[in-house]
N, C-alpha and C positions, 0 to 999 in steps of 0.2 A: 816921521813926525806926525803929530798928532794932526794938525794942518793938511798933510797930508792925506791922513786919512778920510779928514772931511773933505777936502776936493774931490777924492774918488768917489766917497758917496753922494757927493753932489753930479758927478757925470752919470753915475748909475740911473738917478733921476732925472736926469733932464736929458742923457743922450741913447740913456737904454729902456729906459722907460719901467726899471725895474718896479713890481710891486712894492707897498708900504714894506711887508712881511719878510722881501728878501734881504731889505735895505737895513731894517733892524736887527736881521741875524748876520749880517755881513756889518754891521756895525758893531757887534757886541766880539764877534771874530777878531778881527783886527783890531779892536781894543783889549783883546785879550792878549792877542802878540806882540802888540804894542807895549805891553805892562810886562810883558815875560821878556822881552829882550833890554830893557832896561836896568829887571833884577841881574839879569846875566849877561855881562858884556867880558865872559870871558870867552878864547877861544877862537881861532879866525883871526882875519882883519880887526884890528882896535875900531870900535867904535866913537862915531865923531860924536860926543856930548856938547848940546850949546844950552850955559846953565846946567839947570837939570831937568828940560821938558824934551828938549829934541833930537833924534836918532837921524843920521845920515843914514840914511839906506843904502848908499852903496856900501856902506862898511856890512852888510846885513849877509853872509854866505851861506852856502847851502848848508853846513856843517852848523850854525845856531837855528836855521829850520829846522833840520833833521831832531837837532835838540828840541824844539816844540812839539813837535811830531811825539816825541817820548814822552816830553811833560804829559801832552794829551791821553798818550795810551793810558799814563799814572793814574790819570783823575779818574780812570775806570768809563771814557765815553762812547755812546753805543758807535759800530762801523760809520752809521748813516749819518749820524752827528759828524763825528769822526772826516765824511770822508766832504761833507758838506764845510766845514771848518778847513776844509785842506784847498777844494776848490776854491773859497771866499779870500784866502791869502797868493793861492795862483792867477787871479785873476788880478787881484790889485799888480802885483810885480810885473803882469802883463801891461795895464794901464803903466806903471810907472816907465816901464821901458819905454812903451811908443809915446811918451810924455816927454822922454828925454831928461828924465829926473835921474834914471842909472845908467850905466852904461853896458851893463851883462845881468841878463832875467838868472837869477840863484835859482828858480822854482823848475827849470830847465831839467825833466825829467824824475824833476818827484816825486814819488810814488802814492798812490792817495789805496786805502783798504778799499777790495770787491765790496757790492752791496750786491748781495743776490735781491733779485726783484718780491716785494711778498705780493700778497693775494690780495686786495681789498677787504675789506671786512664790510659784510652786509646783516642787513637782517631781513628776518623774516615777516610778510606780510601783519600777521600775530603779533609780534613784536613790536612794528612801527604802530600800528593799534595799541598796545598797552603803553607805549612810551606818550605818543599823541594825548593818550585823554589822563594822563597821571596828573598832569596840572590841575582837574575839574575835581581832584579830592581836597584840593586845598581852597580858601577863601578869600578874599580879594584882590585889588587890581593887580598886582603881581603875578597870583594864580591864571590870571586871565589873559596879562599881556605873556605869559610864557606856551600857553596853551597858545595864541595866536603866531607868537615866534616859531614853534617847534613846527605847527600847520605849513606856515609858508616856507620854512625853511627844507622840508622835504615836499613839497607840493612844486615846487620850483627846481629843486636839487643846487643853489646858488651858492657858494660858497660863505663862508661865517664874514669875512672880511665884506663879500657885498652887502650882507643883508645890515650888519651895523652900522653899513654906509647910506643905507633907503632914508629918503625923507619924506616926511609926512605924503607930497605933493607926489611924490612916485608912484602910490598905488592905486589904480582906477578902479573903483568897486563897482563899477558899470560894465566895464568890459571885462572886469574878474583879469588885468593885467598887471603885472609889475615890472615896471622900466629899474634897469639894476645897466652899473658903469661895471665893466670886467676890466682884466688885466688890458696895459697899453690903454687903455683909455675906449676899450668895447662896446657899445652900447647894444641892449637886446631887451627885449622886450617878452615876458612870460609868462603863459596862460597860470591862473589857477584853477581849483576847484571849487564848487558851491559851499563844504564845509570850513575851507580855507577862508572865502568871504566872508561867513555869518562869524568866525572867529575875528578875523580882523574888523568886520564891525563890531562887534561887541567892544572890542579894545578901543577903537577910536570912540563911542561914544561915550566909554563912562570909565572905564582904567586908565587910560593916556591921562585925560582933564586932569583925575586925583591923583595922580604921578607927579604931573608938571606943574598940581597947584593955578593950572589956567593960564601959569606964564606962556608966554609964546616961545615955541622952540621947534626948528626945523625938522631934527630927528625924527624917525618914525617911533623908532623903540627905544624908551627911556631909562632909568634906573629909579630907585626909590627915593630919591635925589633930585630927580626932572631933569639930569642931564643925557646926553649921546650915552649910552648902553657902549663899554667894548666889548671885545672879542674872550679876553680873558673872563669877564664877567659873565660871559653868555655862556663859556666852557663852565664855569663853577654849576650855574643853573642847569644846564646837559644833564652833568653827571648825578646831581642831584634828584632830578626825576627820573634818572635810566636805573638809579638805585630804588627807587620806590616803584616803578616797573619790574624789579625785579631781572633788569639784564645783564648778565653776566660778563665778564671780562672790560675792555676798555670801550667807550661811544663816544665817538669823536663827531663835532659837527658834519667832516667829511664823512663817517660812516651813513648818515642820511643823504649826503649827497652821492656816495655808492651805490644805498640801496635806491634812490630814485632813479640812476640810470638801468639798475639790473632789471628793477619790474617794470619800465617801460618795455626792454626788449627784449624782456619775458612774455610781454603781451602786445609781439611783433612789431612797435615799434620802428620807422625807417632810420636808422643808421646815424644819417645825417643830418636826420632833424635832433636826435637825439644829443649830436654836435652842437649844433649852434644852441639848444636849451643848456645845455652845459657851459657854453662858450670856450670851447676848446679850440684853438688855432692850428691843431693837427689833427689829423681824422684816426691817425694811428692811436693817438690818446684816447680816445673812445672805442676802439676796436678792442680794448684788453677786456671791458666788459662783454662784447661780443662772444669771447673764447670760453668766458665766465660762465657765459647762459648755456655754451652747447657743450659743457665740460659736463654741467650740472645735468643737463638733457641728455646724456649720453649714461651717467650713470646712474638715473631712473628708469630707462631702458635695456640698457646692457643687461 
């Protein structure tokens, strides 16, 4: 049931402390299974309809998964989709069991597709340079507030989801710090740079005002509208100056926050600070960078 589905995602939030980010793909997941096992209630256990909104899950067997599973393969979806979409419905039938909503977990071996691990994708010192100042060819507050977004957002290496989260009061141009909430509810606090500053002063003093029309608004980064700036919004603007940079293939907000950890501990960097600037809750998650720099050091010398 659809009710259903919202109780789990209402535990994911309050008892797992799931990101915004995981909550919505595991929302659009099981709403997607939700709609597929509706069209198809052949097969298996008869499913229990009450009206025409609601599925008893225990009627739900492994034999109409395994049938999603196929749907899925049809749609053409990449492994990582794929195997992300398999865990998001594994995990609900686990909540439903220890919920005592079923009485036997179907998901009970499974199978979800290998994702072999990729590589990060970084760029080059050059590159984070041509990308940086692509904004300064264009002309107003727009031009300015994305020349200050793009600054902080690899000056920091913070994820897209915190920096759309920053509010005005977050950044101290005294200390050159920005206070940002991570996953579970992190707080950290992170140096910038001098030309990170002079960008974000520029933005607060005369693009934010002409954005938000002088209304009062929390957010730090606006839209042309004066409201909270998203994530999606911020990707469009990404790509659109990494195209007038001139850089090739896909630039993901996280590709700056790659390359921010790679040239920290390209230029020794301790480890562990580079952790907590990332805000990573595992140290092994930042150590794949680590492998990164002496792969690359290895065959400039080799």
């Amino acid at each position: 049931m659809q009710a259903d589905i919202d109780r789990y995602l209402g535990y994911l939030v309050g008892e797992r402390a799931s990101s915004e980010n995981t909550v919505a793909a595991y929302r659009n997941d099981l709403t997607q299974l939700h709609e597929f096992l509706r069209a198809n209630r052949t097969g298996g256990r008869p499913l229990s309809v009450v009206g025409d909104q609601s599925i008893n899950w225990n009627g739900v067997g492994k034999p109409r998964l395994n049938a999603f599973i196929e749907f899925l393969k049809e749609k053409g979806y990449a492994s990582a989709t794929m195997a992300r979409k398999i865990a998001a419905v594994k995990s609900f039938f686990h909540w439903l069991t220890h919920s005592g909503l079923i009485k036997v977990d179907p998901t009970e071996g499974l199978d979800s597709p290998r994702v072999g691990k990729t590589r990060p994708r970084t760029l080059s010192s050059e590159e984070i340079e041509s990308l940086l100042v692509a904004p300064s060819v264009k002309m107003g507050p727009e031009a300015v507030r994305d020349g200050a977004m793009l600054r902080l957002l690899y000056a920091t290496g913070m994820r897209v989801s915190e920096l759309m989260s920053l509010n005005q009061d977050d950044v101290d141009l005294f200390s050159n710090y920005v206070r940002c909430l991570g996953k579970a509810g992190r707080e950290r606090h992170i140096p910038f740079d001098v030309r990170t500053q002079k960008a974000l002063e520029d933005y607060l003093s005369s693009a934010r005002p002409s954005l938000t029309r002088h209304r009062e608004t929390a957010a730090l980064f606006v839209n042309h509208r004066g409201e909270r700036l998203t994530r999606q919004g911020f990707w469009l603007i990404l790509k659109g100056h990494a195209r007038a940079a001139g850089l090739s293939g896909s630039i993901t907000p996280h590709t700056l926050r790659h390359s921010f950890a790679i040239h920290l501990l390209s230029n020794n960097a301790n480890l562990r600070d580079v952790q907590e600037l990332l805000g990573h809750a595992n140290i092994a998650t930042t150590q794949i960078y680590t492998q990164m720099v002496d792969q690359a050091t290895q065959r400039r010398t080799g």
